[in-house]
C-alpha positions in Angstrom: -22.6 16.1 52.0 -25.0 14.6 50.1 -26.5 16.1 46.6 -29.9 15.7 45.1 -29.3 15.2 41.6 -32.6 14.5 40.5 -34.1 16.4 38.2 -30.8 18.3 37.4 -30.7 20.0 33.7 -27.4 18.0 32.5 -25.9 20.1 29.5 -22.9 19.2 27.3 -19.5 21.6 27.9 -19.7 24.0 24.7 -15.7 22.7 23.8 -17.2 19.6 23.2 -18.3 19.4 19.5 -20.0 16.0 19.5 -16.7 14.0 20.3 -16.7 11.2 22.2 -14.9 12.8 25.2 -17.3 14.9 26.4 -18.1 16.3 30.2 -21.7 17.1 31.3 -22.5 19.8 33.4 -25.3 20.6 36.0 -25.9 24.1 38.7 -27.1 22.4 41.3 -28.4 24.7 44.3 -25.8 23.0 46.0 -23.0 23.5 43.7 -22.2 22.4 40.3 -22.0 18.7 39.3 -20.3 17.0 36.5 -20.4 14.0 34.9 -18.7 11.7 31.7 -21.7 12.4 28.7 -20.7 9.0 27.7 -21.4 6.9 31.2 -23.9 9.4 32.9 -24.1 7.4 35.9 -21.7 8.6 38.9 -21.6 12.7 39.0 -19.3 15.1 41.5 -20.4 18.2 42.8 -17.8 21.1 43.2 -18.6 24.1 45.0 -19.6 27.2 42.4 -16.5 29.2 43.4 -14.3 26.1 42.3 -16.6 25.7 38.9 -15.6 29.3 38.4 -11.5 28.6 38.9 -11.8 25.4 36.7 -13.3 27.6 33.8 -11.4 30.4 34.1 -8.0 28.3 33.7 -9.6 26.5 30.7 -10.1 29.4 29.0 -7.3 31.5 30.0 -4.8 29.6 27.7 -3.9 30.9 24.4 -5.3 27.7 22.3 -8.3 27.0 24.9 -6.7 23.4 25.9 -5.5 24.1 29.5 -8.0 21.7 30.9 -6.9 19.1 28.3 -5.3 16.2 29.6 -2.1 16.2 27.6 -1.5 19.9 29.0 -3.2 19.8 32.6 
């Protein structure tokens, strides 16, 4: 399937502070896509129900790291 990202609204994850490592984030009417805030250019889309699963692993850990990639 192809996804029409033009035009998307692109926001910054809230866990990202400013850092260097940060993740983009765009609802898409066909899903939600995400992209490095750093290199913009390539994006995956992930259906909303698997957004939802991603988040609520994230932020069901104690310290909020469970999508860190030291712990994940």
């Amino acid at each position: 399937m192809t996804h029409d990202l033009t035009g998307a609204a692109w926001f910054k994850s809230s866990r990202c502070g400013g850092g260097p490592t940060c993740v983009e984030v765009a609802f898409l009417e066909t899903g939600v896509g995400v992209r490095d805030a750093k290199d913009p250019g390539p994006a995956f889309v992930v259906s909303p129900g698997s957004w939802s699963s991603f988040v609520r692993h994230c932020s069901g850990t104690a310290d909020g790291q469970g999508c860190d990639s030291a712990t994940s």
